[in-house]
C-alpha positions in Angstrom: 49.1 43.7 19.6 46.8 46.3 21.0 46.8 48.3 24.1 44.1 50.5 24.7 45.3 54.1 25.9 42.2 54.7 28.2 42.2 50.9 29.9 44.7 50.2 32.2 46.8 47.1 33.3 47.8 44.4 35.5 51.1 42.5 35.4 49.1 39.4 35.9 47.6 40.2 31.8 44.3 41.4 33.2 42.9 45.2 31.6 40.4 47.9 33.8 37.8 50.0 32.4 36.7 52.6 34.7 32.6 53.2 34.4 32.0 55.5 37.5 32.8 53.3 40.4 32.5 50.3 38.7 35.5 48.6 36.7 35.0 46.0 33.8 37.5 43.6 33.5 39.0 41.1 30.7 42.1 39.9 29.8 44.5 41.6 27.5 45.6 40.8 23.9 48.6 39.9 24.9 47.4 37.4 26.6 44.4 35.8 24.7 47.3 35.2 22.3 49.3 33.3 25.1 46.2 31.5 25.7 45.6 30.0 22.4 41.9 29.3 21.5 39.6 29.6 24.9 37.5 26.6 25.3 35.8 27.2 28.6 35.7 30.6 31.3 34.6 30.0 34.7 32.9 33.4 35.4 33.1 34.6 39.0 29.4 34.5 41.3 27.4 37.9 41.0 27.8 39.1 44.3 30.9 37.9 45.3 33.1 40.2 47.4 37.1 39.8 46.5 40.0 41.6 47.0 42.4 43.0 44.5 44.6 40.6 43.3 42.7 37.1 44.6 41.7 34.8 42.0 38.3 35.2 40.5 37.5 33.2 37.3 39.3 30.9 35.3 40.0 30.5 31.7 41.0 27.1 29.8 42.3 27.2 26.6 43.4 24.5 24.3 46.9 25.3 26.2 46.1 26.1 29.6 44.1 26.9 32.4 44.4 30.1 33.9 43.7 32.3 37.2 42.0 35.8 36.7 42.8 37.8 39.2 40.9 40.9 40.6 42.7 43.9 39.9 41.0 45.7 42.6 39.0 44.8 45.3 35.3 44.8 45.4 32.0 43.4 45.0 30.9 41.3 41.2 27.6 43.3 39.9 27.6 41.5 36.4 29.3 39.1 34.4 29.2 38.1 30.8 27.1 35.2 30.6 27.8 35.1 26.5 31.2 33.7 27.5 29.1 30.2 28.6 28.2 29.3 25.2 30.8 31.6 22.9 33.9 31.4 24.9 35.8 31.8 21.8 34.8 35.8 22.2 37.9 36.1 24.5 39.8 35.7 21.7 37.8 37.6 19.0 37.2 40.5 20.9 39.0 40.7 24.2 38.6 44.5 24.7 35.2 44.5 23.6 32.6 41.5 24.0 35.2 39.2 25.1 35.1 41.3 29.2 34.9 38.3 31.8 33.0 40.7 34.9 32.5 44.0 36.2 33.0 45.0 39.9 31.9 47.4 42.1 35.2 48.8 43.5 35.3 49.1 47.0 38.5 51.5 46.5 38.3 53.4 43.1 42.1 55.2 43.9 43.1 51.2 43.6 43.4 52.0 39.9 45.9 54.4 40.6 48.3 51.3 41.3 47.3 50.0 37.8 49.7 50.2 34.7 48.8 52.8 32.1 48.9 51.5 28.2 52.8 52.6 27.9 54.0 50.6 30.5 52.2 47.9 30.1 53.6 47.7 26.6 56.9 48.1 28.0 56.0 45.0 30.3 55.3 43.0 27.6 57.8 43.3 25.6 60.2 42.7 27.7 58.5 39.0 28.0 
């Protein structure tokens, strides 16, 4: 199981990347593996304004379907339209090609309320 030291965490399974003012969001390891092979991902609308922790996108598995939530509030710039046609990418690579969307934070020092690597770990393994 990875976690990333420079990404950081929500306890809803999500991971941040920080890009300037913008974050790129995905879900973790941890939780692709929950998942069991993704099927489907409802990516959010470029454009759309949320705040943190409303539901954004969707993923369905073979399992489950499941909210993604916003880990901080803001604005969708980009999403990976990839996910359409290779879904399967969440599980393959969910750090890397498998990111769901990027926002443009409307509150970078949101992150600050954000898990580092260590305790998310801790988080999970206490699951």
């Amino acid at each position: 199981m990875e976690f990333p030291d420079q990404l950081r965490y929500t306890k809803e399974h999500e991971w941040v990347a920080v890009e300037g003012g913008r974050a790129r969001v995905g879900i973790t390891d941890f939780a692709q593996d929950a998942l069991g092979d993704v099927v489907f991902v409802q990516l959010p609308d470029v454009g759309a304004s949320v705040s943190a922790s409303s539901s954004i996108a969707e993923v369905e598995s073979t399992k489950s379907v499941s909210d993604i939530y916003a880990p901080v509030g803001g604005t969708v710039v980009e999403v990976n339209a990839a996910l359409g046609s290779t879904p399967e990418q969440l599980n393959q690579d969910p750090y890397g090609d498998g990111w769901i969307f990027v926002l443009e934070m409307s509150d970078a020092s949101q992150v600050d309320t954000l898990l580092d690597a260590a305790a998310y770990r801790r988080l999970v393994e206490e699951q």
